[in-house]
N, C-alpha and C positions, 0 to 999 in steps of 0.2 A: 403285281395286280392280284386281287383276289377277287373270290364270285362267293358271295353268301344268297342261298336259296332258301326261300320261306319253309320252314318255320324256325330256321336256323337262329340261336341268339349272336350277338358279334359286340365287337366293342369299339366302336370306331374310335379309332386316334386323333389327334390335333391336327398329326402332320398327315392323314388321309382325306382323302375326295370322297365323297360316296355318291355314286350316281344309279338312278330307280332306273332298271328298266322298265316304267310303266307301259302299261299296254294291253290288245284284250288276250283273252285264252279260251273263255269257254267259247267253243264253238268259232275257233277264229285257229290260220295256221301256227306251227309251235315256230314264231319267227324269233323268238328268245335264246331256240339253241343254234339256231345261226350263226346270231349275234355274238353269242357267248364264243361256240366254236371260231368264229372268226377273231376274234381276240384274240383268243389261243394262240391263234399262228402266229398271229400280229407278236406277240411276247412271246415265243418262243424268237421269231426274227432278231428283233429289235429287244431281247435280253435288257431290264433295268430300266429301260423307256417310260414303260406304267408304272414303275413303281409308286406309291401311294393311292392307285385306284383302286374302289371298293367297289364293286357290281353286286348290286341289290334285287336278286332275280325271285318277282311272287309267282312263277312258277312251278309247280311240285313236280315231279315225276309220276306219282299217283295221289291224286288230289281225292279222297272219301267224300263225296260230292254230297250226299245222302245225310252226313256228320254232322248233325250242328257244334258242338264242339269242334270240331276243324272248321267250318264256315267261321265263327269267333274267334279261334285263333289266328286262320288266315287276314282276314278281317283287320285286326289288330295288330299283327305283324307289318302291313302294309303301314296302314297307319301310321306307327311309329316311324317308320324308316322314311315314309312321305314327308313329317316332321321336319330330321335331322337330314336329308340331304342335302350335299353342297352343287349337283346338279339335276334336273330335270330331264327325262329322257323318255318321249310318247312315241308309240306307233302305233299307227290305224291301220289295219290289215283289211282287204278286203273277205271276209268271209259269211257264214251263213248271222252271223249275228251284227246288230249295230252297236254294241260298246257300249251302252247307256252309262256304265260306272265309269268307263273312260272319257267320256263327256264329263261328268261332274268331275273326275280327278283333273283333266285340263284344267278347265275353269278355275277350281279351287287352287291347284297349285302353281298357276299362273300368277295369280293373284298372290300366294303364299311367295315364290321366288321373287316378286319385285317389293313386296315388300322386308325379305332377309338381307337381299342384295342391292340396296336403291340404285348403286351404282352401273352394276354390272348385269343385270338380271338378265339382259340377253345377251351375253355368252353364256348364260349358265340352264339355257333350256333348249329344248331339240326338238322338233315336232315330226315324224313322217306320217304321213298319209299317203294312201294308195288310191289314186284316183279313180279305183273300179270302188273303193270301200263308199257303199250306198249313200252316206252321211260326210262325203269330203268335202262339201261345197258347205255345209255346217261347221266344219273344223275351222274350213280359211275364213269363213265369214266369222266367228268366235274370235279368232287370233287378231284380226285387224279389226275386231271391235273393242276388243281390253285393248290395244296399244294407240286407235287413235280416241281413247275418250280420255286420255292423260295427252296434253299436250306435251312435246319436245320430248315424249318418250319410243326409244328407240324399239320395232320387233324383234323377237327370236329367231331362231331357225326354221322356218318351214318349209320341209321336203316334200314336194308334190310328187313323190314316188316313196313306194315302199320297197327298197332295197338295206336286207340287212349288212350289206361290206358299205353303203353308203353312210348310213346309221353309225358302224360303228368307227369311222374317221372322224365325220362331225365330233363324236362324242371325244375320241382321243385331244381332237382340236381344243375343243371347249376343255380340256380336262388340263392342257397344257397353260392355256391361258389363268383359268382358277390356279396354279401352281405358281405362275408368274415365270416360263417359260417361253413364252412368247407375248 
């Protein structure tokens, strides 16, 4: 397993996964290093298990907030990796902000993974939402609205809790499946 953090460049391989943890930050808890830290242990246990996962984390450490040059590179970092991932991976936290760019990125890459993966595209997305987060009843109403205006098309995942050890199972799960693992 490895973890590339924005504004990191990377190369992703044939034989790798790359899964976004999408999700908010400003003004929302740092649920990414959970996530992250939880993996860790998870591959430190289970040694060889992830290999070929790539975590795609746009969180910085000290994010120049003020920067418009880092606003455009971050910006466009994301972007790209939004792109080329082989999984989808949201969570709505409940914090002092509503997400607005995590609304459009749902949407859009909702849209974006059923159309890469006609087949498969729900195992290859992940939704959590915190039911305290202000805008949860907008995420579920969003999600069964792309999935029932395509008939015979099956939903994603959506966790109606925000728990990062829960997150990061589904995601191994899904990760196993993309691999042809299970």
């Amino acid at each position: 397993m490895k973890i590339v953090t924005a504004p990191e460049e990377y190369s992703l391989q044939s034989n790798e996964i790359g899964c976004f943890l999408a999700g908010g930050i400003t003004d929302c808890p740092n649920w990414q290093v959970e996530v992250i830290s939880n993996f860790k242990k998870y591959d430190q246990k289970f040694s060889n298990e992830l290999n070929g996962l790539v975590l795609f984390n746009p969180r910085r450490e000290n994010f120049p907030i003020s920067d418009l040059n880092a606003a455009q590179e971050q910006i466009e970092w994301e972007f790209k990796w939004l792109q080329r991932i082989d999984l989808f991976s949201m969570f709505f936290t409940a914090g002092r902000s509503d997400q607005p760019i995590c609304m459009y990125e749902l949407g859009r890459n909702i849209c974006r993974m059923m159309y890469r993966f006609p087949n498969d595209y729900q195992n290859r997305i992940l939704i959590s939402c915190d039911p305290n987060y202000r805008r949860s009843q907008d995420v579920k109403i969003q999600v069964e609205l792309a999935f029932s205006a395509n008939e015979n098309k099956l939903a994603p995942t959506l966790i109606e809790k925000a728990d990062p050890l829960i997150h990061m199972y589904n995601i191994i799960h899904q990760f196993k499946i993309a691999k042809g693992l299970i």
